[in-house]
PLY file of the C-alpha trace (Angstrom):
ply
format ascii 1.0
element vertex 313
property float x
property float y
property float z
element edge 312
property int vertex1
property int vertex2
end_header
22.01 6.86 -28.27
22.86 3.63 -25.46
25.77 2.96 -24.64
25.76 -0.33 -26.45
25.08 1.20 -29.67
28.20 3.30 -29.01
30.28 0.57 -28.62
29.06 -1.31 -31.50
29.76 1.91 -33.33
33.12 2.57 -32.67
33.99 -1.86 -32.93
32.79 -1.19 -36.35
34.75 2.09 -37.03
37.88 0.12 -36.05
37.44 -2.68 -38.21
37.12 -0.40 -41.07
40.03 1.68 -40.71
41.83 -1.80 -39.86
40.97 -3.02 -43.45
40.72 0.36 -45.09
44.70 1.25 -43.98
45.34 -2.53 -45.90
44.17 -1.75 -48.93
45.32 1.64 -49.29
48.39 0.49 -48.55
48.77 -2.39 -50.94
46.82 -0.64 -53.69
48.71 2.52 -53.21
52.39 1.15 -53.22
51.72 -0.94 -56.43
50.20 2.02 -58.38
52.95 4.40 -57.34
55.02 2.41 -59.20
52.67 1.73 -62.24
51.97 5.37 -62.55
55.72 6.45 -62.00
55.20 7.84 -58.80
57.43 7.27 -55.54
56.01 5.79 -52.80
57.17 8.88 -50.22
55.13 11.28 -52.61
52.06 8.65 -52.53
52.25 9.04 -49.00
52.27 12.69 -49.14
49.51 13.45 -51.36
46.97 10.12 -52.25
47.09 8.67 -48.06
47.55 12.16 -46.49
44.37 13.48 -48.83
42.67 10.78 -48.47
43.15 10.03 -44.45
42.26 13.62 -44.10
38.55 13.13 -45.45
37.36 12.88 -41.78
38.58 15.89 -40.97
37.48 18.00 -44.10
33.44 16.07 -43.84
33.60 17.66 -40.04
34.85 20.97 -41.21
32.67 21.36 -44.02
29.69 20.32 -42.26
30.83 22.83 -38.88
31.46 25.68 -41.51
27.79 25.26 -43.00
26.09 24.91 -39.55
28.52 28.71 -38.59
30.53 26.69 -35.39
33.77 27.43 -37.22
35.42 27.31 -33.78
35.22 23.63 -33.37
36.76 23.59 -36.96
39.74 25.28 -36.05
40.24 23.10 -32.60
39.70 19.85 -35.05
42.50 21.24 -36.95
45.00 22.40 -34.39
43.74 19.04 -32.58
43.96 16.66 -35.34
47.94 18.11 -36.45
49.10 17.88 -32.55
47.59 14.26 -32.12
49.12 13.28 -36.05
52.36 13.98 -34.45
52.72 13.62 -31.28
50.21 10.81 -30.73
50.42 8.88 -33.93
53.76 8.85 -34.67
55.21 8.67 -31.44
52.87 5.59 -31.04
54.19 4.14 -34.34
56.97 4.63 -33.31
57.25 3.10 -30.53
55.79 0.01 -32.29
58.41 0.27 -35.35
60.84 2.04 -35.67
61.23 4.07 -38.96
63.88 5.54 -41.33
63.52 9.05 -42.69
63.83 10.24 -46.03
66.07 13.24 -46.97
63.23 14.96 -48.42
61.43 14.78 -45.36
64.27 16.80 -43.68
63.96 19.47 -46.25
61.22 20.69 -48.49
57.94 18.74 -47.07
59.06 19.45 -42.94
59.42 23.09 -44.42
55.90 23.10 -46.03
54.81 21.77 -42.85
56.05 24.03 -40.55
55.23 27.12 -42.88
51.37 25.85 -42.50
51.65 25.89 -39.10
53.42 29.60 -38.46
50.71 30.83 -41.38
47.19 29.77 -39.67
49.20 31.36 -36.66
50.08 34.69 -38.04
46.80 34.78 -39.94
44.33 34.06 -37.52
46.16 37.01 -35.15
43.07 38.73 -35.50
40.77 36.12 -34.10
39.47 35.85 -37.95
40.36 33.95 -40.84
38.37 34.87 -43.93
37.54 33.84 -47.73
40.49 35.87 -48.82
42.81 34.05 -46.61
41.43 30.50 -47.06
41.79 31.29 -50.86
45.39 31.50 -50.19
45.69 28.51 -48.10
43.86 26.53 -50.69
46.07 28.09 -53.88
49.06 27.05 -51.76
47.58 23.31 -51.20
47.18 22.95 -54.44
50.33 24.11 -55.51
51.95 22.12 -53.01
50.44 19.16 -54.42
51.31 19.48 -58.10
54.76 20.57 -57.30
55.07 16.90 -55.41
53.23 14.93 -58.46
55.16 16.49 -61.21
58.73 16.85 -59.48
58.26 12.58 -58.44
57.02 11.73 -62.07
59.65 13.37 -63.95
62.52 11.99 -61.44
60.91 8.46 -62.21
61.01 9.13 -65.70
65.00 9.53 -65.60
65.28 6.96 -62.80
62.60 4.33 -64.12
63.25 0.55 -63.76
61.49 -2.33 -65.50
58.04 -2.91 -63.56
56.94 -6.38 -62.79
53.93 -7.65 -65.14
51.78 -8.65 -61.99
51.81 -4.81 -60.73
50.56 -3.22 -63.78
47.12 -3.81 -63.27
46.18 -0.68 -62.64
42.36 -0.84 -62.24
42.59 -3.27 -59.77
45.13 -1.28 -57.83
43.32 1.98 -58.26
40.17 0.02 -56.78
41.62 -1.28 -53.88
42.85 2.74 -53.36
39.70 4.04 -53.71
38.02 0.90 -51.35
40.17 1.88 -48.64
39.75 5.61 -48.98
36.04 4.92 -48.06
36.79 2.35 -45.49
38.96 5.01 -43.94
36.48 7.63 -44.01
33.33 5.69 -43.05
35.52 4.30 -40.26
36.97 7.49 -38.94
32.60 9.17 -39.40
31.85 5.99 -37.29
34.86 6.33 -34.56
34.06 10.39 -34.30
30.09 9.73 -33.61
30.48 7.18 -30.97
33.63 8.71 -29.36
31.42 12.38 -28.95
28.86 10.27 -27.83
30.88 9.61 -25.30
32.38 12.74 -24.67
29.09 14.15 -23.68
28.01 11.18 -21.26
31.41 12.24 -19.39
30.14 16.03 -19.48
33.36 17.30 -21.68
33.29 20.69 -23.22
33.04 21.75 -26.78
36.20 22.95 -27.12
38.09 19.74 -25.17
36.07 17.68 -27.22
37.09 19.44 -30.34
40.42 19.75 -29.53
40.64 16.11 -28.24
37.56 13.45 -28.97
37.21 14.74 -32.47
40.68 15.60 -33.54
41.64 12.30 -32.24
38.83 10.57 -34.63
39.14 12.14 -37.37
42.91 10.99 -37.00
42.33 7.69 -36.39
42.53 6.88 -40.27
46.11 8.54 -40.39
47.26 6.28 -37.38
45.04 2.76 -39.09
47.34 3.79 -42.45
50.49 5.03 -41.01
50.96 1.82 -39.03
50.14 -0.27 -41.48
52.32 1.33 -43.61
55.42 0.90 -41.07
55.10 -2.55 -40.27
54.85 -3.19 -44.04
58.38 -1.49 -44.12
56.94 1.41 -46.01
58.30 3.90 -43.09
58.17 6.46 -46.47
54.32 5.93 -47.14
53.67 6.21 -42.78
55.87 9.72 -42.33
54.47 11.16 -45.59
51.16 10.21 -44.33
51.46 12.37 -41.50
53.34 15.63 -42.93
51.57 15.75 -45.83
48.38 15.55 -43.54
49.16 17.72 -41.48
49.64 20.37 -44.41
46.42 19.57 -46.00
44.62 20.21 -43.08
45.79 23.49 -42.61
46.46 25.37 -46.27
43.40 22.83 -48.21
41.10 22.09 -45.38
41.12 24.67 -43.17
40.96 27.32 -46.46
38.30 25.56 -47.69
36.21 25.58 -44.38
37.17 29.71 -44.02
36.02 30.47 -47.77
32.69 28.49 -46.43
32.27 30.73 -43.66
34.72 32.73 -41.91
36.47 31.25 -39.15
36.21 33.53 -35.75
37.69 32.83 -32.50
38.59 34.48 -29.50
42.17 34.77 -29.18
43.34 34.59 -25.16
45.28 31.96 -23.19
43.58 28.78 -24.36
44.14 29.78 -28.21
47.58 30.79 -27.52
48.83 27.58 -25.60
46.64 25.25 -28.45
48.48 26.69 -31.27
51.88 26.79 -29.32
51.42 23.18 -28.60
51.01 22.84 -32.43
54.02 24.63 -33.44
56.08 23.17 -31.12
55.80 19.76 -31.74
55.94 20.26 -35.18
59.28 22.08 -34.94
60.43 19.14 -32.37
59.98 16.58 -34.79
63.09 17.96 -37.00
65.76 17.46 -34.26
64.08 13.83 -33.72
64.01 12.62 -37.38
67.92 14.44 -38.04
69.02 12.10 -35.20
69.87 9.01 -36.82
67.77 9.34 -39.86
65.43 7.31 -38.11
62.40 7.80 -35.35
63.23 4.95 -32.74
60.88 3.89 -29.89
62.79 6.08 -27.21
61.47 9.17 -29.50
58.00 8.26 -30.27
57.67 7.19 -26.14
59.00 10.86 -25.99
56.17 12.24 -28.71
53.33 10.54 -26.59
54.66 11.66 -23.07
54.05 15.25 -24.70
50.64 14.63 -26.16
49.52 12.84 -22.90
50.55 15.93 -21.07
48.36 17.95 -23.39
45.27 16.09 -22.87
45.81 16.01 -19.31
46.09 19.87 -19.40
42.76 19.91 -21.16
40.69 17.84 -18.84
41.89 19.06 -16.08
0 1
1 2
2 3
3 4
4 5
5 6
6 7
7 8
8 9
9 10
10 11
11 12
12 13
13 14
14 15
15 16
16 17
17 18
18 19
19 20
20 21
21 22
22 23
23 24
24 25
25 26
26 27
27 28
28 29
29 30
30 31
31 32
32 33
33 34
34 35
35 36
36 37
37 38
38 39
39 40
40 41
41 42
42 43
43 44
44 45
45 46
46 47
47 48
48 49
49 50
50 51
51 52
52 53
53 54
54 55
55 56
56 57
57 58
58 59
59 60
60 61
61 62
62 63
63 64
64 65
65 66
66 67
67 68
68 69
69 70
70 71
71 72
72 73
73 74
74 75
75 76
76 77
77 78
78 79
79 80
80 81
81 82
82 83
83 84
84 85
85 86
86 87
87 88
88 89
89 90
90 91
91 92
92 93
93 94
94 95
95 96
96 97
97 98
98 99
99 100
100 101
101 102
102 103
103 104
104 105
105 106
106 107
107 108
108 109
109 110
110 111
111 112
112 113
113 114
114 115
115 116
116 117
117 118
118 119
119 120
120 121
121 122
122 123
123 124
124 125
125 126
126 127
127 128
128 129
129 130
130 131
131 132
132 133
133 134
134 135
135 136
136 137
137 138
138 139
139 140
140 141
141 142
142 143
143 144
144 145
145 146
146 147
147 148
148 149
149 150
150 151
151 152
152 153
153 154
154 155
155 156
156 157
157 158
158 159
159 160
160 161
161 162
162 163
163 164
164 165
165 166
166 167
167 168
168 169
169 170
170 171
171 172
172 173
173 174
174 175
175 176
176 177
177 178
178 179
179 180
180 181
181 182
182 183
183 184
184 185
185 186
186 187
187 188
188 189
189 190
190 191
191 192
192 193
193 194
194 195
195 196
196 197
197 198
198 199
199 200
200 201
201 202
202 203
203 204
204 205
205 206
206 207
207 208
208 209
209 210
210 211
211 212
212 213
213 214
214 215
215 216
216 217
217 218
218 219
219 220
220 221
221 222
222 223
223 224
224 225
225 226
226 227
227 228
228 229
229 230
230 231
231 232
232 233
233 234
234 235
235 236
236 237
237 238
238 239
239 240
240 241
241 242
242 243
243 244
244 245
245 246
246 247
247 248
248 249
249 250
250 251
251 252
252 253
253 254
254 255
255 256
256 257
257 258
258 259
259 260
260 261
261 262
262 263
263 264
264 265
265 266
266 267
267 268
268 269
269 270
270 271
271 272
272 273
273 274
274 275
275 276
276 277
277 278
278 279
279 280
280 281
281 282
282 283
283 284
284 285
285 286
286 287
287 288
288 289
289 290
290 291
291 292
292 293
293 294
294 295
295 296
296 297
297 298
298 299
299 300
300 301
301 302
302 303
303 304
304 305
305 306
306 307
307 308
308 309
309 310
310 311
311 312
């Protein structure tokens, strides 16, 4: 594939996530509140499944063909980059306010994920056993959210303007921008391996980097279209709830699949450290303030820029 073609690819990528984050958005944040469910929870379960598509079609397919390691490095990849990359760049481009729950129960869920695939994966394997687990705790995850939000709407609900009940419209313009996202984020990961491989990167820095950062790139198109909208809610949801359904649904779905098998030494060890850590960072920087201001996010991408550099170099 020319270089041209590349190009092309990844122009086109961008435009879709570009109008793919829009209409999630809009559709999304109307039929929250036609359905009875909060924005922060849409955020955490419709945009963080959703924007996570990428990363479970690259899974999936990496489980099938047996390279299960390249699976786990999108995963550890595509949580580091969600947080340190995306929303320190959001950040940095508007500020946002943090929810309580965010504080509590979802960073919790979060950072449980993270010190599971961890502990689990000790053994250099994760099998179907395992990944059953993550998965049964995904899903319970998920319910818990839906049904907790709907019945706290229920005693909290307000009269709903007529022009936001049309809920087939709304639901459309979800599920349009759920496939811009995805065809967007397939388009940005091609072109950007493409790439890659011109420039002679290895597997696992191109796992860990090229295509975490891809199949990411429809969490970053939503989250900050979501914060300049003033729907900080929707952008930080986006990324925890993400970042948990890539480890306990994706990552359990790809190890029941095929079990996952790496070697654990050094270069495991300082990948999943970097995960942990800046997912246990980002407690002390959302509890500051209740908001994450540009000095923070500048803060989050220093950190992820020192990553990458690790990895090339």
């Amino acid at each position: 594939m020319d270089i041209a073609l590349n190009a092309a690819q990844l122009i086109g990528g961008f435009l879709l996530l570009t109008y793919g984050a829009n209409w999630l958005i809009t559709g999304g944040s109307t039929l929250a509140l036609r359905i009875g469910i909060s924005t922060t929870v849409v955020g955490l379960t419709v945009m963080a499944f959703g924007t996570s598509m990428p990363e479970l079609t690259v899974n999936v397919s990496s489980a099938l063909s047996g390279n299960t390691g390249i699976a786990l490095g999108n995963i550890l990849g595509s949580n580091i980059a969600n947080i340190a990359l995306i929303l320190g760049v959001t950040a940095m481009i508007a500020p946002m306010a943090v929810a309580d729950d965010f504080l509590g129960r979802d960073f919790l869920w979060m950072t449980g994920a993270a010190a599971l695939v961890f502990v689990a994966m000790l053994d250099g394997t994760l099998g179907f056993f395992e990944g059953a687990v993550f998965l049964a705790l995904g899903l319970g995850y998920t319910w818990h959210l839906i049904a907790g939000s709907r019945r706290k709407e229920r005693q909290d609900s307000e009269e709903v303007p007529e022009k936001d009940r049309r809920l087939l419209i709304n639901g459309g313009l979800v599920a349009l921008g759920l496939v811009a996202l995805v065809a967007g984020g397939k388009l940005c990961v091609n072109s950007a391996v493409s790439f890659a491989r011109l420039f002679g990167m290895s597997e696992r820095v191109i796992g860990l980097t090229v295509v975490a950062v891809g199949t990411s790139m429809p969490e970053f198109a939503a989250s900050l279209a979501a914060a300049l909208k003033g729907r900080a809610e929707m952008a930080i949801g986006n990324i925890i709830g993400s970042n948990i359904f890539n480890i306990l649904i994706i990552l359990g779905i790809t190890a029941m699949i095929h079990p996952i098998r790496v070697a654990v030494d050094t270069r495991y060890f300082v990948d999943m450290s970097v995960m942990l850590g800046v997912t246990l960072l980002l407690w002390p920087l959302m509890r500051t303030g209740m908001t994450l201001v540009r000095l923070e996010g500048a803060a989050l991408f220093l950190i992820y820029s020192g990553y990458v550099a690790y990895l090339l170099l």
